[in-house]
N, C-alpha and C positions, 0 to 999 in steps of 0.2 A: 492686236493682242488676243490672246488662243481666249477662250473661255471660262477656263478654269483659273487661269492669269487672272482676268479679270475678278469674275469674283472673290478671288484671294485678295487681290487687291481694294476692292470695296470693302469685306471684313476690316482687312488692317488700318485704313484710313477713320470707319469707324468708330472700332476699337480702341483709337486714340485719345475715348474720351472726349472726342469732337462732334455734337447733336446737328445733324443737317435735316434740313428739309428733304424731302426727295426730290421734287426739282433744283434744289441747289447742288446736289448731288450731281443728279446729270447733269446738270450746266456746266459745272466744273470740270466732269470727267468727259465732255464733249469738247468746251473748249480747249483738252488738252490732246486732241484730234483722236479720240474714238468715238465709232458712231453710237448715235443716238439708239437707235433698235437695239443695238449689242448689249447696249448700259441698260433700258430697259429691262432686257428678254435675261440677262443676268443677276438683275432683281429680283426678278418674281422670281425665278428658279432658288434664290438665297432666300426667300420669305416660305414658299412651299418645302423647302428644306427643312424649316424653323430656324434658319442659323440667323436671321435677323425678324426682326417684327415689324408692324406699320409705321411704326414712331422711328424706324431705324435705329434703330439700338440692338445691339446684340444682348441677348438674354441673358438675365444676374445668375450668376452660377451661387450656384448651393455652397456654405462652407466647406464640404466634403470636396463638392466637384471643382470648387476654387484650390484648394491643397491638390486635389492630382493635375490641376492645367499645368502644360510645358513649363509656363513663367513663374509657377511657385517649387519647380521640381527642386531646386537645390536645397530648399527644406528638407525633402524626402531623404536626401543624399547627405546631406548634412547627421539627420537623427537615424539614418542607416549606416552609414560609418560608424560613428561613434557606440552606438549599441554592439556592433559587433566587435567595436575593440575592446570592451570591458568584458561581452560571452566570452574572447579569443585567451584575453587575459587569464581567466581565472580556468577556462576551459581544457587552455592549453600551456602545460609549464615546460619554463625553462631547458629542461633534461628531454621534452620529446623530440627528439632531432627529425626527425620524418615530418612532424606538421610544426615547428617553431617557424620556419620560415612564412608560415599564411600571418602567423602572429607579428611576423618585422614590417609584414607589408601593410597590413590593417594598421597597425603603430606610427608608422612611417605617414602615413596619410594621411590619419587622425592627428598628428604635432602639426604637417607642412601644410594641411587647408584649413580645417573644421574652425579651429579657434579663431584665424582674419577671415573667413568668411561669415561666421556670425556674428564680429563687428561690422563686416561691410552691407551684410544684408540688413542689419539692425539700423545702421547709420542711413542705409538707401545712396550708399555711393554708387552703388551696381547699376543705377537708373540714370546716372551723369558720365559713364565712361565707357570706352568700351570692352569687349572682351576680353582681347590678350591685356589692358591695361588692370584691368578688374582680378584676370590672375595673377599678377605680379604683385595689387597691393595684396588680395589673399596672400600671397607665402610669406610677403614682407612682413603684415602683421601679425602672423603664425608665429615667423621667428621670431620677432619681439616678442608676444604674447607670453607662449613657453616659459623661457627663462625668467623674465618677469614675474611669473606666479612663481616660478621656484625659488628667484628671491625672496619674495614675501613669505612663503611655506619656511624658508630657511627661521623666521624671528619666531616662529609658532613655535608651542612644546611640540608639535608633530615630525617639523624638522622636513629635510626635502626628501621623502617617504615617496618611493615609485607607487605607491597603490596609492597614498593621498593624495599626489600630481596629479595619477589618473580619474581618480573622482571629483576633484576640484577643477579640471580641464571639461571635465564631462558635464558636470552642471554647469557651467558656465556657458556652455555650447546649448546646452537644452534650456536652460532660460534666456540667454537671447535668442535662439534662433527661435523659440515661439514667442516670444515676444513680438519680436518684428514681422511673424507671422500675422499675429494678431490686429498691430498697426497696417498692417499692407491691407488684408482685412478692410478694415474699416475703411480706407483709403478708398479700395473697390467700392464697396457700399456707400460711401458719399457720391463719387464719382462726379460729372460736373455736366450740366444744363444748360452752359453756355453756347452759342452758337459761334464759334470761332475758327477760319480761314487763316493759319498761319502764312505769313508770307514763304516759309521757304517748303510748304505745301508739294509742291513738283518735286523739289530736289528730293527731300526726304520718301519720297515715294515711289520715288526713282523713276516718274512719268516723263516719255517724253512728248 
C-alpha cells in the first residue's frame, strides 16, 4: 500500500468515531499484512502534519471549519440554490427572454432537490443509504413535497400564489436544512470515546 494510501487510510478508520490505542492501531493494520515501519513512519508523518494528535483523534473542527468540510457541503448547496432562486426570481422576469432561461434552471433544481434533501438531511437518512439511493429519495421527496405545500397554500386566503410557493418552499428549506445542521453539530461535538473494533472493520475499509 503506496503511502499516501496509507495514511488516507488511517484518517478514515479514525475518523469513524472509533478511539484506538496506537498500538492497537498498528496491530490491526499489520495484522491485515502491512508492515509495521510503514504504519509507524505514516503516523508520525500524520501527527507532524497535525492532521491527527497523540490521543489519535483527528482534531474538532471549528463550527465555521465543520460547515465547509466535504461532508457538510450539501448545506452549502442546499442554501446556495435556494438563495439564488429567489435573487433569480425577482431579478429576472418573465418577459427577459435572453437570461429567463438561467431562471428555469435555478427553479427546476430548487423544486426537484432542495426541499427532499432538507428532509433527508434533517431525517439523517443520507448516513443509512447510499448515494445513487439518497438521490432518488431526494427527487422523490421533492416531488411529493411541492404539490403538497401547494395543497395546503390552496385552503389559505393566499391561495396557490407562485411567489407564496416560493417563499414558503424557501423557508422551509432554510429552517431544516439548518436545523439538521445544528443537530449533525452537536452530533460532531458529542462524538464517542468508546473503544470499538467493528467486526466488518476490513471489509468496509476495503483492506485487504
Amino acid at each position: 500500500m503506496e503511502n499516501q494510501d496509507l495514511k488516507d487510510k488511517i484518517i478514515e478508520i479514525i475518523g469513524d468515531k472509533k478511539i484506538l490505542s496506537r498500538e492497537t492501531l498498528i496491530q490491526i493494520l499489520h495484522d491485515w499484512g502491512i508492515n509495521r515501519d510503514d504504519i509507524v513512519s505514516a503516523l508520525n508523518q500524520l501527527e507532524k502534519e497535525g492532521k491527527i494528535d497523540k490521543r489519535l483523534r483527528v482534531p474538532r473542527l471549528t463550527f465555521y471549519q465543520f460547515i465547509k468540510s466535504p461532508r457538510e457541503l450539501w448545506f452549502s448547496i442546499i442554501y446556495l440554490i435556494t438563495t439564488l432562486n429567489i435573487i433569480f426570481w425577482y431579478l429576472i422576469p418573465e418577459e427577459e427572454n435572453n437570461l429567463v432561461w438561467i431562471r428555469y434552471i435555478i427553479g427546476t433544481l430548487f423544486i426537484l432537490i432542495i426541499p427532499g434533501a432538507s428532509v433527508t438531511y434533517f431525517l439523517k437518512i443520507d448516513k443509512i443509504i447510499g448515494s445513487l439511493e439518497k438521490f432518488i429519495i431526494i427527487v422523490l421527496m421533492s416531488i411529493a413535497i411541492s404539490p403538497a405545500v401547494g395543497l395546503i397554500l390552496n385552503f389559505t386566503p393566499w391561495g396557490v400564489d407562485p411567489i407564496v410557493l416560493l417563499v414558503v418552499l424557501s423557508l422551509f428549506s432554510y429552517l431544516l436544512s439548518g436545523a439538521s445542521l445544528i443537530s449533525r453539530w452537536k452530533d460532531y461535538r458529542v462524538g464517542s470515546d468508546t473503544i470499538t473494533i467493528p467486526r466488518d472493520y476490513k471489509n468496509r475499509y476495503h483492506l485487504s
